[in-house]
DOVO-906738 format. One line per field, with one value per atom (N, C-alpha, C): chain; atom name; x, y, z; residue in one letter; residue number from 1. Coordinates in Angstrom, 3 decimals. Example, Ala and Ser with C-alpha at 12.3 -4.5 7.8 and 13.67 -1.06 7.14 Angstrom:
unit = (A; A; A; A; A; A)
site = (N; CA; C; N; CA; C)
x = (13.190; 12.300; 13.200; 12.850; 13.670; 12.900)
y = (-5.690; -4.500; -3.300; -2.250; -1.060; 0.030)
z = (7.800; 7.800; 7.800; 7.080; 7.140; 7.870)
code = (a; a; a; s; s; s)
pos = (1; 1; 1; 2; 2; 2)
//
This chain:
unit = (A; A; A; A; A; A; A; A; A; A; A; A; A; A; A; A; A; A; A; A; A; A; A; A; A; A; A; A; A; A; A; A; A; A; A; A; A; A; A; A; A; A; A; A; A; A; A; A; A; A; A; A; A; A; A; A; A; A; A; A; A; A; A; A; A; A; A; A; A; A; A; A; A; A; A; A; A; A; A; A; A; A; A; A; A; A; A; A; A; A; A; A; A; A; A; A; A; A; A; A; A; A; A; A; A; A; A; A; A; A; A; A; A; A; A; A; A; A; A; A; A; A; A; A; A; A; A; A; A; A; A; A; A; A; A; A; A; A; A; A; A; A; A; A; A; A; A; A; A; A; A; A; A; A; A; A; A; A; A; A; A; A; A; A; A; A; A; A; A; A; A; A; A; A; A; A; A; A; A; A; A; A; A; A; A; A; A; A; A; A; A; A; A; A; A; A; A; A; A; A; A; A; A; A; A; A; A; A; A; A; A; A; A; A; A; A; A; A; A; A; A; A; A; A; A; A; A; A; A; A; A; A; A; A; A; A; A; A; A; A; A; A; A; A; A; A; A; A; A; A; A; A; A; A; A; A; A; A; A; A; A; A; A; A; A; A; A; A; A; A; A; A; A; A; A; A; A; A; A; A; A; A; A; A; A; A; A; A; A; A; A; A; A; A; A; A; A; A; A; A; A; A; A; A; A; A; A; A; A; A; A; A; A; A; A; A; A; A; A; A; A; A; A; A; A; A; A; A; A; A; A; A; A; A; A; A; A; A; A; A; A; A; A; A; A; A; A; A; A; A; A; A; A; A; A; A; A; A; A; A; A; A; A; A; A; A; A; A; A; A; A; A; A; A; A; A; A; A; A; A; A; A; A; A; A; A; A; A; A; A; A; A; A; A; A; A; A; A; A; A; A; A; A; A; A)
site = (N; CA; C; N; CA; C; N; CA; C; N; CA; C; N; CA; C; N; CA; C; N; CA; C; N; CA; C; N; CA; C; N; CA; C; N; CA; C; N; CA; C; N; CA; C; N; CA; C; N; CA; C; N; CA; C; N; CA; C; N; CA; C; N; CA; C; N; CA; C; N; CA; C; N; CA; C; N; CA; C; N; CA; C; N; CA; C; N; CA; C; N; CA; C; N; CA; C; N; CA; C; N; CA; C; N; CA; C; N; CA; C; N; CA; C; N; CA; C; N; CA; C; N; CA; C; N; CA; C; N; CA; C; N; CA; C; N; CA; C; N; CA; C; N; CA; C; N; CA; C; N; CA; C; N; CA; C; N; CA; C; N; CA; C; N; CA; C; N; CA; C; N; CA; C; N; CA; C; N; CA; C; N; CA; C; N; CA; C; N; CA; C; N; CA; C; N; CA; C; N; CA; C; N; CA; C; N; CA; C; N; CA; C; N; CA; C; N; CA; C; N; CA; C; N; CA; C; N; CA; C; N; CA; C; N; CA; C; N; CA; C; N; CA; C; N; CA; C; N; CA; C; N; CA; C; N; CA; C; N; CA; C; N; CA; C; N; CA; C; N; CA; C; N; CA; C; N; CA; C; N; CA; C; N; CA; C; N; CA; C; N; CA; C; N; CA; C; N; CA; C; N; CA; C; N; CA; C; N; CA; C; N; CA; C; N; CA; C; N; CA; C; N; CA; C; N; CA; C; N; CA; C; N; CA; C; N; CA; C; N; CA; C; N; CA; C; N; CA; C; N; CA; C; N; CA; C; N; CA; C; N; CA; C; N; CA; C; N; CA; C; N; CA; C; N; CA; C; N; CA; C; N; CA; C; N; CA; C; N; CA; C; N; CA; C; N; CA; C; N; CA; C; N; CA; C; N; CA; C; N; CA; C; N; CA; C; N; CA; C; N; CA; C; N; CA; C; N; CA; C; N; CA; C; N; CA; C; N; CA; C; N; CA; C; N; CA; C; N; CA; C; N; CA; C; N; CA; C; N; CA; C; N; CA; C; N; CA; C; N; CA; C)
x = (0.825; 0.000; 0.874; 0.381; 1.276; 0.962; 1.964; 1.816; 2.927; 2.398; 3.635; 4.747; 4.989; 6.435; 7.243; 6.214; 7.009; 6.035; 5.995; 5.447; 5.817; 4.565; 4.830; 5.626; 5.671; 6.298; 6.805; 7.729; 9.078; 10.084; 10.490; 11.450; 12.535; 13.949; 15.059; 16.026; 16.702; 18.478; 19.014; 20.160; 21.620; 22.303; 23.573; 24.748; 25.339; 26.708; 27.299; 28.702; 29.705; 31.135; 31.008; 31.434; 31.267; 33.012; 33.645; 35.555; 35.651; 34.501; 35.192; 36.079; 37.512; 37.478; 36.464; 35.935; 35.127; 33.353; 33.568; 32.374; 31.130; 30.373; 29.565; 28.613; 27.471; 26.529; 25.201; 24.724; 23.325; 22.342; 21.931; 21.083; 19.624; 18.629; 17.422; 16.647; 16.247; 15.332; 13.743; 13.207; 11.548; 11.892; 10.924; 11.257; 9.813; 9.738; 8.670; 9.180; 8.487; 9.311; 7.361; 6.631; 5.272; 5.412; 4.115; 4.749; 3.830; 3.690; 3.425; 3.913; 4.098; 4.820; 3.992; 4.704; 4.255; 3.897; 2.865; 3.049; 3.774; 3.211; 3.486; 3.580; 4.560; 5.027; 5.644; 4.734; 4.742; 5.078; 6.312; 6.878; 7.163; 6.445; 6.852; 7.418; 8.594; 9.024; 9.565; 9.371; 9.788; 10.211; 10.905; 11.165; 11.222; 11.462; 11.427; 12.567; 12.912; 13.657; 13.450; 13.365; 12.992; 14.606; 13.867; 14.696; 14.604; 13.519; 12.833; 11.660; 11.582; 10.363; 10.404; 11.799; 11.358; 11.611; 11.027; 10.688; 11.670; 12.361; 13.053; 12.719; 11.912; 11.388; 12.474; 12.382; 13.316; 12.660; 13.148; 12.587; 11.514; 10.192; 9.736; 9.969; 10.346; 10.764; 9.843; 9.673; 8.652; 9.072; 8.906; 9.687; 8.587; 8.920; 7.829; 8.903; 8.338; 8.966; 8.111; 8.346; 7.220; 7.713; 7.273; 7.417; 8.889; 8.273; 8.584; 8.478; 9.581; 9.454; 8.801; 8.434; 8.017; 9.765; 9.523; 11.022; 12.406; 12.196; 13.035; 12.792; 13.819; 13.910; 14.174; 14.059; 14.556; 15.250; 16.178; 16.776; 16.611; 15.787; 15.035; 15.835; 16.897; 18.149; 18.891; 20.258; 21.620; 21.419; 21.918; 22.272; 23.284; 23.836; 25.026; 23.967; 25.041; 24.324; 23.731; 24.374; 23.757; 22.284; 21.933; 20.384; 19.271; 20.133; 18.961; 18.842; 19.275; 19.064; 17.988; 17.525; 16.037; 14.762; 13.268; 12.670; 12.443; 12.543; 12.178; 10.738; 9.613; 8.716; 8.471; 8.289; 7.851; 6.566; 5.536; 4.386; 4.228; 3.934; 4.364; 2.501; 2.519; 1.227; 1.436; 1.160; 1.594; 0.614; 0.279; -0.724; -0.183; -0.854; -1.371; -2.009; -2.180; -3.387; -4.429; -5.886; -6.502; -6.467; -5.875; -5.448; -4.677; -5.101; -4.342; -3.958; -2.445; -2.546; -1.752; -1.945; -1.493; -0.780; 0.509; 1.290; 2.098; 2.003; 3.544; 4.824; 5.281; 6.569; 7.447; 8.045; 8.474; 9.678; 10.740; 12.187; 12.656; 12.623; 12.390; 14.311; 13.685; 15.534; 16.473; 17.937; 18.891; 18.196; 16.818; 16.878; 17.005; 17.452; 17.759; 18.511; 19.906; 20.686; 21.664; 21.154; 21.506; 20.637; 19.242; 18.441; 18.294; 19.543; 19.711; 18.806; 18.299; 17.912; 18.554; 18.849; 19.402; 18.344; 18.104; 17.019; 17.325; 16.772; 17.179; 17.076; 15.757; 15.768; 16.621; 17.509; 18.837; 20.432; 19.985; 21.166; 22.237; 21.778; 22.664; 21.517; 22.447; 21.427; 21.527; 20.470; 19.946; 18.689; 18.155; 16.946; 15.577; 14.626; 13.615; 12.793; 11.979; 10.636; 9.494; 8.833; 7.226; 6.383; 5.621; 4.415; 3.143; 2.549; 1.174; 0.158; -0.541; -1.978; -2.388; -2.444; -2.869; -4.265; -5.413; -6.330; -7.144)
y = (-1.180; 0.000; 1.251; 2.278; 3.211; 4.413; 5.268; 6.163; 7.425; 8.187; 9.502; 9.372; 8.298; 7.828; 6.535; 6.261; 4.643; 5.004; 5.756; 5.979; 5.112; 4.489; 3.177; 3.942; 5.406; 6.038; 7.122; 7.403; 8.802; 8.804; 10.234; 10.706; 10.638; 10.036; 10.077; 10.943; 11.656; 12.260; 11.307; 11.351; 10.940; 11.461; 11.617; 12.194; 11.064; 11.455; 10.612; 11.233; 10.043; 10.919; 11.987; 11.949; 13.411; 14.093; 12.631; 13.269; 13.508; 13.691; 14.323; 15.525; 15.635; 17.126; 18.226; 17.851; 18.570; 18.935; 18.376; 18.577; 16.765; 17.216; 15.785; 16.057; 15.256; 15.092; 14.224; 14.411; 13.493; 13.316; 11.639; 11.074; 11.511; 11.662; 11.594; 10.453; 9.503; 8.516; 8.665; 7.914; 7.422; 6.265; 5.701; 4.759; 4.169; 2.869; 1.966; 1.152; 1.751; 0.729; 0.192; 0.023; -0.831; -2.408; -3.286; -4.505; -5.217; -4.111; -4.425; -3.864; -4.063; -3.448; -2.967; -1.615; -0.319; -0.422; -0.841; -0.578; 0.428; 1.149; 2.423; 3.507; 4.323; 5.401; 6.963; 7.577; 9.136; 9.982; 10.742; 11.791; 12.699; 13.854; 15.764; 16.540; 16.714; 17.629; 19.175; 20.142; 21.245; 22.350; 23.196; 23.944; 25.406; 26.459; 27.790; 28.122; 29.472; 30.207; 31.906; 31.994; 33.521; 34.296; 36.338; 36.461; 37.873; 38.381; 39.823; 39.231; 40.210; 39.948; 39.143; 38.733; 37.644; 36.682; 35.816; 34.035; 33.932; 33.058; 32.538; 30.991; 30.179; 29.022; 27.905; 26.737; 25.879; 25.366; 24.723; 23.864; 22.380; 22.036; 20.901; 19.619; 18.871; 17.275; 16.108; 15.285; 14.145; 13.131; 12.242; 10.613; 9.623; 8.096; 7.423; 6.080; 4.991; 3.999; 2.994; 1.768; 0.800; -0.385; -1.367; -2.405; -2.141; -0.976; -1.012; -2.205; -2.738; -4.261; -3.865; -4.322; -4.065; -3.588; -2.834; -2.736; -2.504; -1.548; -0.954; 0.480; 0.616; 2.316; 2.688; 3.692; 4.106; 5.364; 4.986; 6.950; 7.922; 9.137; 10.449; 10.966; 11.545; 12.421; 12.639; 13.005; 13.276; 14.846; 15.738; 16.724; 17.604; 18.266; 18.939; 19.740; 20.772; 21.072; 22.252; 22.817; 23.999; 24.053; 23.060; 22.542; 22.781; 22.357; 22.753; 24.355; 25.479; 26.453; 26.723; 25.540; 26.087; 25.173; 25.270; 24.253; 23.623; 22.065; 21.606; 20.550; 20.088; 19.586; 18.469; 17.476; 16.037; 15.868; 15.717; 15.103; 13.759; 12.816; 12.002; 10.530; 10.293; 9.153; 7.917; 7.125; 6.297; 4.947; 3.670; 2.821; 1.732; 0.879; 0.100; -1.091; -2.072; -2.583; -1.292; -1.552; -0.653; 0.929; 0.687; 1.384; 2.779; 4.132; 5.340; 6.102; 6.487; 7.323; 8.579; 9.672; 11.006; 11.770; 12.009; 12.236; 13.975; 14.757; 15.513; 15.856; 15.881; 15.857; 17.559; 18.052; 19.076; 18.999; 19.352; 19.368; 21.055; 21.777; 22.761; 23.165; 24.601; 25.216; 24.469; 23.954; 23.751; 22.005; 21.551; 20.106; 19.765; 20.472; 20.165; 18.658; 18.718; 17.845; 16.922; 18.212; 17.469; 16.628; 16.506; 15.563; 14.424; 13.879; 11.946; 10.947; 10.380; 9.071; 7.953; 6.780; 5.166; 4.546; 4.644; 4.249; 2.590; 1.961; 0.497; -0.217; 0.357; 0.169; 0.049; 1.198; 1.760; 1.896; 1.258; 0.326; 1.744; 2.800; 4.378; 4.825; 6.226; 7.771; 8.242; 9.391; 10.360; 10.950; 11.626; 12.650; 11.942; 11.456; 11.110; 12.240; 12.282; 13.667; 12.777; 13.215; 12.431; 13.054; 12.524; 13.193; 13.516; 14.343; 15.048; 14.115; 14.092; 13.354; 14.360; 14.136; 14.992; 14.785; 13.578; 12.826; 12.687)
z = (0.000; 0.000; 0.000; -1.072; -0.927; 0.159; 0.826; 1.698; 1.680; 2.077; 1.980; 2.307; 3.029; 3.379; 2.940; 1.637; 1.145; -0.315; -1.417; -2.419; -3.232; -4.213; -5.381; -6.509; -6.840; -7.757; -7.417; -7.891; -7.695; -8.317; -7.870; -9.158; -8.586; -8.553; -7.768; -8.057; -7.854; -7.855; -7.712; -8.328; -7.757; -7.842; -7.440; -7.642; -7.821; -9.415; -9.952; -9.449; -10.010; -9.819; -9.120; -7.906; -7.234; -6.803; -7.393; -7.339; -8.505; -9.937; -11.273; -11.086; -11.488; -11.597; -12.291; -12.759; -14.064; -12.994; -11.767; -11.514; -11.698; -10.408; -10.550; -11.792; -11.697; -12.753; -12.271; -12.644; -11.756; -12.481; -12.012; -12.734; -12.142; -12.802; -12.889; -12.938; -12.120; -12.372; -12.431; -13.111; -12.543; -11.893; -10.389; -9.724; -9.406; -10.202; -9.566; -8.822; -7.308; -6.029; -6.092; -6.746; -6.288; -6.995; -6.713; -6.996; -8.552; -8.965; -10.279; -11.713; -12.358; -13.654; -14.168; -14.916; -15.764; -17.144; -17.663; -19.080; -19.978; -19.693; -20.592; -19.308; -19.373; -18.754; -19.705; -19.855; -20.747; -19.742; -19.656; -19.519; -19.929; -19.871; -20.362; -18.869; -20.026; -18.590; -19.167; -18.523; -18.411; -17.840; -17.458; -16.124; -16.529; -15.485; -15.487; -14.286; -14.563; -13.799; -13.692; -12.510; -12.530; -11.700; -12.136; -11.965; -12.208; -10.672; -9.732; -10.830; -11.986; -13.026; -13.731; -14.344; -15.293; -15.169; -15.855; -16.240; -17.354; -17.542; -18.497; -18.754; -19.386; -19.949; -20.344; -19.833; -20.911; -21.645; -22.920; -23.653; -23.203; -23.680; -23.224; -23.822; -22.968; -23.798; -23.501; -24.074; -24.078; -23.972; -23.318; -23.620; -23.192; -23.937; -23.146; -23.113; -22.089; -21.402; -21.442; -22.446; -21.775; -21.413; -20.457; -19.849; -18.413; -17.836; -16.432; -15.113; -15.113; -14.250; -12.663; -11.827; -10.429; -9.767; -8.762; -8.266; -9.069; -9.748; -10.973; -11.616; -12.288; -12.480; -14.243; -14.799; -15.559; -15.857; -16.430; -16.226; -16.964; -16.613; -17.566; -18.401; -17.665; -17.559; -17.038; -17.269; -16.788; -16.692; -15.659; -15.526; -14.632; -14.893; -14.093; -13.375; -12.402; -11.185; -11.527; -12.672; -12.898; -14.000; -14.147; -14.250; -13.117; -12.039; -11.046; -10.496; -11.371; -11.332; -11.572; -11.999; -12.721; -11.492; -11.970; -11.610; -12.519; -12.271; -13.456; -12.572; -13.660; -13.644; -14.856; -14.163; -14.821; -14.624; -15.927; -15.863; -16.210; -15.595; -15.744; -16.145; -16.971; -16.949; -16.891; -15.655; -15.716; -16.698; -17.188; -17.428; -16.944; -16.374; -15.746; -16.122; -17.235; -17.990; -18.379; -18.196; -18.393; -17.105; -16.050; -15.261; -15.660; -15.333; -15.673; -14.243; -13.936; -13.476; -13.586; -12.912; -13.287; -11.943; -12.736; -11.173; -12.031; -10.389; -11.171; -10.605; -11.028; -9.992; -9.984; -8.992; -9.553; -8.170; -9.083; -8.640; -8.467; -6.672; -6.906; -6.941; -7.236; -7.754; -6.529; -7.003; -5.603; -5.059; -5.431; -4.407; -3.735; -2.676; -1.381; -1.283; -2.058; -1.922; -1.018; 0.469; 1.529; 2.270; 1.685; 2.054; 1.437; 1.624; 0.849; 1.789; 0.858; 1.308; 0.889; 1.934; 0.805; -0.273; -1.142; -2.052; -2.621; -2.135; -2.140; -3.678; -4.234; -5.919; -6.279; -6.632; -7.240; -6.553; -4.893; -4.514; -4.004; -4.050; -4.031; -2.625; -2.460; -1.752; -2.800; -2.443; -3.549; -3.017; -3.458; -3.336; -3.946; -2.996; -3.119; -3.561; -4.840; -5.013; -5.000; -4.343; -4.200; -4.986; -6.076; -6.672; -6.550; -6.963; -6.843; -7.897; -7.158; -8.391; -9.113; -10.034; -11.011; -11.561; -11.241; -11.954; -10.867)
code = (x; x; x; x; x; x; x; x; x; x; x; x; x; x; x; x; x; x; x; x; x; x; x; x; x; x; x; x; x; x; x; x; x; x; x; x; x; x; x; x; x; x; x; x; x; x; x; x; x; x; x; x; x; x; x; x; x; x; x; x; x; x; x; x; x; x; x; x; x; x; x; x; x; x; x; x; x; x; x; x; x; x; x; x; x; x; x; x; x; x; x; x; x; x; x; x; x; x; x; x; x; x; x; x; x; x; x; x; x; x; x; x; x; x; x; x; x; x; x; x; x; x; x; x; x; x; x; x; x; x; x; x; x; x; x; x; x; x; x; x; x; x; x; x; x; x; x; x; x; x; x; x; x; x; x; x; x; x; x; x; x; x; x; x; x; x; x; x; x; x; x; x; x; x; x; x; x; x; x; x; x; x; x; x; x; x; x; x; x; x; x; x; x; x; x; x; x; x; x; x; x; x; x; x; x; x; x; x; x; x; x; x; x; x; x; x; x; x; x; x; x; x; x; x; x; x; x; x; x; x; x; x; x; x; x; x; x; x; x; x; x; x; x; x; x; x; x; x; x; x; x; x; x; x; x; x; x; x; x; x; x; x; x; x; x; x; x; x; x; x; x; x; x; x; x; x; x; x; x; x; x; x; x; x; x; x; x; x; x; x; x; x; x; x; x; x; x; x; x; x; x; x; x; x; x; x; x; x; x; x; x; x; x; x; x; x; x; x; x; x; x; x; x; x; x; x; x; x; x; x; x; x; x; x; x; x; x; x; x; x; x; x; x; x; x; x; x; x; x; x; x; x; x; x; x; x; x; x; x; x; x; x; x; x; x; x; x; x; x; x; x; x; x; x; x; x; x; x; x; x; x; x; x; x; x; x; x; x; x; x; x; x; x; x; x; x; x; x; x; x; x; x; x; x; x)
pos = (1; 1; 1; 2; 2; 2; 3; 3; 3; 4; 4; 4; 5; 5; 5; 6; 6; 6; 7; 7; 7; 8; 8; 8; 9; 9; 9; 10; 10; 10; 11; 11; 11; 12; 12; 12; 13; 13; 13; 14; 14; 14; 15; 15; 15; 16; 16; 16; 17; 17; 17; 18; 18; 18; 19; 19; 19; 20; 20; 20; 21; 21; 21; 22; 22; 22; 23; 23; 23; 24; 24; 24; 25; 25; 25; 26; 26; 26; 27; 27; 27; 28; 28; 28; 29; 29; 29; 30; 30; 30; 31; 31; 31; 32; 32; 32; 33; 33; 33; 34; 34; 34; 35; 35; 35; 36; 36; 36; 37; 37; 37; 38; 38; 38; 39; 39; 39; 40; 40; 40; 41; 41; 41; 42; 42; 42; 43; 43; 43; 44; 44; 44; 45; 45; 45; 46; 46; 46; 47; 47; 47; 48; 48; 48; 49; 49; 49; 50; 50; 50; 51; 51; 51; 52; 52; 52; 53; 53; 53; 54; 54; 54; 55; 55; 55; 56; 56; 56; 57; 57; 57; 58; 58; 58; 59; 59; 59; 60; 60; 60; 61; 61; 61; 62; 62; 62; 63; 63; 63; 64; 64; 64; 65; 65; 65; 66; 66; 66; 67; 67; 67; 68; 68; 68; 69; 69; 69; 70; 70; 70; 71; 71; 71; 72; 72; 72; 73; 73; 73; 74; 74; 74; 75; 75; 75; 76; 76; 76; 77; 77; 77; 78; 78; 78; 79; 79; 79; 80; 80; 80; 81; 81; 81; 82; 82; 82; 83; 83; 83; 84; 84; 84; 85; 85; 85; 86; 86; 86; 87; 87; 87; 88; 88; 88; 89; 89; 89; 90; 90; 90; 91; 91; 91; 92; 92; 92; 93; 93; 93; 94; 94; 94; 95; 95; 95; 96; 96; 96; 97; 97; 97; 98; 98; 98; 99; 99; 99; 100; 100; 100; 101; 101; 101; 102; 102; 102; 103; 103; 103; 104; 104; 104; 105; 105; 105; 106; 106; 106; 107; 107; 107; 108; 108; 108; 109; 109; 109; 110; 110; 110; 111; 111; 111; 112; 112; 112; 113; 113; 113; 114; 114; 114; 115; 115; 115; 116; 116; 116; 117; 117; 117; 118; 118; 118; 119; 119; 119; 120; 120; 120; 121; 121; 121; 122; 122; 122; 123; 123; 123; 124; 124; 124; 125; 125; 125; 126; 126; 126; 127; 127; 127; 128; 128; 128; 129; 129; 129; 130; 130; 130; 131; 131; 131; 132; 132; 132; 133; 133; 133; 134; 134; 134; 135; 135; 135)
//
């Protein structure tokens, strides 16, 4: 059963290489920690950054994922740190058999990267984001 403190779906951080000279990099997951597999999983994501008055927009990207195993992940995106300058937001649909659901996720500026969790899926810490129903 899912609950605010053990969610069947989320969006993970990681931090990769964090002794690169060049700077870390971090993965982006979707994470089905529930115990059934995903058909089809559609992702749009997009973010903003402000700055006093203005908004500056990033580009929106689309991806889709199908045959998500129970207890397994896939990875959205790679990004350096200066990505999370922005907010970025994942809409995310999940299916189910005939089952739909609608989540959103939003990764606010900075992540609060000192709030790691051990995420057992993906065997690392990293930054748990819990999603909003959208449906």
């Amino acid at each position: 059963m899912e609950t605010a403190a053990n969610p069947e779906y989320y969006v993970a951080i990681c931090e990769d290489l964090p002794e690169d000279p060049r700077g870390p990099f971090y993965t982006i997951c979707f994470v089905n920690d529930s115990d059934k597999p995903i058909d089809l999983l559609k992702l749009e994501s997009g973010g903003f950054a402000s700055w006093d008055d203005d908004i500056a927009y990033t580009s929106t990207t689309a991806k889709c994922f199908e045959a998500i195993p129970p207890k397994s992940s896939v990875e959205i995106e790679r990004d350096d740190v200066g990505d999370f300058d922005f907010v970025i937001v994942f809409d995310a649909e999940i299916r189910l058999g005939k089952e739909r659901k609608r989540l959103r996720f939003w990764l606010n500026k900075g992540c609060a990267f000192d709030k790691k969790t051990h995420i057992p899926v993906l065997g690392k810490d990293g930054v748990v984001i819990v999603g909003r129903r959208e449906d």
